[in-house]
C-alpha positions in Angstrom: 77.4 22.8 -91.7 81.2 22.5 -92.4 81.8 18.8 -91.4 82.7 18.0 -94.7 85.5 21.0 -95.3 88.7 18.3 -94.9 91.0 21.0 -95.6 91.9 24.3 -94.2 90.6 27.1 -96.0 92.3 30.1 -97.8 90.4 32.6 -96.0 88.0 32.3 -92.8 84.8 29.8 -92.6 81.8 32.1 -92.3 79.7 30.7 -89.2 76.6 31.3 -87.7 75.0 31.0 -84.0 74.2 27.6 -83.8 76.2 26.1 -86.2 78.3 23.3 -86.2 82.0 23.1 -86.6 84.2 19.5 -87.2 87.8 19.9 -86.4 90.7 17.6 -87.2 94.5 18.5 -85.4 97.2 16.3 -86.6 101.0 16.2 -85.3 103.7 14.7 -87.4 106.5 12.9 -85.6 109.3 12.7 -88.0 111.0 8.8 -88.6 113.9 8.6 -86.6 112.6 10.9 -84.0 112.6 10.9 -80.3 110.1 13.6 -78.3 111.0 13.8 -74.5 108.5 15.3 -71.8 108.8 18.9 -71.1 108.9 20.9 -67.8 106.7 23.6 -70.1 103.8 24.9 -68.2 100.6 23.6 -68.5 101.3 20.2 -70.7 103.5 18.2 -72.8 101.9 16.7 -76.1 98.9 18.0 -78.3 96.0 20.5 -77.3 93.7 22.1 -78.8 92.3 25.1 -77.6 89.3 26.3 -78.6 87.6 30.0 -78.1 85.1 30.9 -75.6 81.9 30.4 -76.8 82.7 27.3 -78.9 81.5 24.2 -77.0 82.5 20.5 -77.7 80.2 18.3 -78.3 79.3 14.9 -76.7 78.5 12.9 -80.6 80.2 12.5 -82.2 82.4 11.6 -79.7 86.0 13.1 -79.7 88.9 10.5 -80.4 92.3 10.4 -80.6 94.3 7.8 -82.5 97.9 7.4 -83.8 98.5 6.1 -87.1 94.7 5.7 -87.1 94.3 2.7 -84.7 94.2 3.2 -81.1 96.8 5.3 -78.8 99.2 3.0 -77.5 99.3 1.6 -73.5 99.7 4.5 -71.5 99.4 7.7 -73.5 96.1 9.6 -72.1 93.3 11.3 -74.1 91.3 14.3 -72.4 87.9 14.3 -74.6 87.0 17.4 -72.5 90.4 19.9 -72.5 91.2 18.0 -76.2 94.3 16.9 -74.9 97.1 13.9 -75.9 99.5 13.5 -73.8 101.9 10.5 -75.1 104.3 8.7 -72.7 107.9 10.0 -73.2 110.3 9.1 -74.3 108.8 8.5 -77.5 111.0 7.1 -80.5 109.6 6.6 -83.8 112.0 4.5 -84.9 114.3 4.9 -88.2 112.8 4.1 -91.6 109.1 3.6 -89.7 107.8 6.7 -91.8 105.8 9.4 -89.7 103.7 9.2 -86.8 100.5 10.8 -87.1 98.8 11.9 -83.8 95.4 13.3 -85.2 92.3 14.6 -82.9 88.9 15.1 -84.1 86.0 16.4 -82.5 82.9 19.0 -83.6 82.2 22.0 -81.5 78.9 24.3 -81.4 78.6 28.0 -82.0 77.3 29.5 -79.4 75.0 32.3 -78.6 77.5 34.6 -76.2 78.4 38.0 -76.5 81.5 37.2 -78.2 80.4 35.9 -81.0 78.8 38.6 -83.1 78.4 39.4 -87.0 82.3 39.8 -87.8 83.9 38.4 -85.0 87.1 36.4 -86.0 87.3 33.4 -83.7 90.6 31.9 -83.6 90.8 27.5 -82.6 94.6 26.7 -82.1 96.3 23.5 -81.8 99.5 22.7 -79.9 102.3 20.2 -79.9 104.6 20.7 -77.4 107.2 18.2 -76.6 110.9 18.3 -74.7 113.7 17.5 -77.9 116.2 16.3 -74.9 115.9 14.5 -71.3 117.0 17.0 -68.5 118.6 13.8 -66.8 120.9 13.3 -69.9 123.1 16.3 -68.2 122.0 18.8 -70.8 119.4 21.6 -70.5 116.3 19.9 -72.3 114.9 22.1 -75.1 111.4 22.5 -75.3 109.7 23.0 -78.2 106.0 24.4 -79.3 104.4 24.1 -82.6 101.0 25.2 -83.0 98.3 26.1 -86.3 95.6 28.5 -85.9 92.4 28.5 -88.0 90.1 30.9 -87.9 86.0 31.3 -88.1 84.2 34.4 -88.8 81.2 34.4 -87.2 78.1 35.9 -89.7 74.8 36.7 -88.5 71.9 35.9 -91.1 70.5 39.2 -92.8 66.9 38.3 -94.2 65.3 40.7 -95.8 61.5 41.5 -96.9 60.1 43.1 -99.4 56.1 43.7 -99.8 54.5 45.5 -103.0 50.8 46.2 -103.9 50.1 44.8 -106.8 46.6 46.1 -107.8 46.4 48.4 -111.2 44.4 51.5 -109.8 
């Protein structure tokens, strides 16, 4: 398996049928920062999106924190469309040092047409976030970040060899 790669790779993970694949997304929130909600279409805060044929799995479970302990009263964590939404505005006050908003969940390769010997599966994360209030007079500007990995998807290739070894 690849739950213990903690960084992302140079090139592609090779992955089988089956497999299993542990993910971690993290968003940085600059000290000194304030994110606002966005009227972007379909979410404000951090997704990740996984490709078809890649299914989340129930255990471990998936969990969001920030700063490692728990989110704080009223942000909202979707363990089934991997989503963080946090309540907005959000300052992270001056000197505080970065927020960390980090996801972590495992997913299973699975057996679907799309993922065939050489297919390059792509799992993106998102952080999207408004950098002003609408209300404030101004035209809010939305912003979108996001980081792609990628898996190649390898099928096994066994092979057999059989030779008679008698000395006529």
């Amino acid at each position: 398996g690849n739950a213990s790669n903690a960084s992302q790779l140079a090139t592609p993970e090779a992955v089988t049928v089956g497999e299993q694949i542990a993910y971690t997304l993290r968003a940085s929130i600059p000290a000194g920062t304030t994110i606002y909600d966005t009227t972007a279409a379909p979410f404000a805060g951090l997704r990740d999106t996984l490709p078809s044929g890649f299914r989340i799995l129930p255990s471990p479970a998936p969990a969001a924190t920030l700063n490692g302990g728990a989110l704080p009263v009223g942000w909202t964590f979707d363990s089934g469309t991997l989503t963080v939404v946090p309540v907005t505005p959000y300052l992270n006050a001056t000197g505080s040092g970065a927020d960390v908003i980090e996801m972590t969940f495992t997913v299973v390769v699975e057996d679907v047409v799309a993922n065939v010997n050489g297919a390059g599966r792509d799992n993106t994360g998102t952080f999207r976030f408004g950098t002003k209030q609408t209300s404030m007079g101004v035209t809010a500007q939305n912003r979108t970040i996001t980081s792609t990995v990628r898996a190649n998807v390898v099928e096994p290739a066994p092979t057999i060899v059989k030779t008679e070894n008698d000395a006529d």
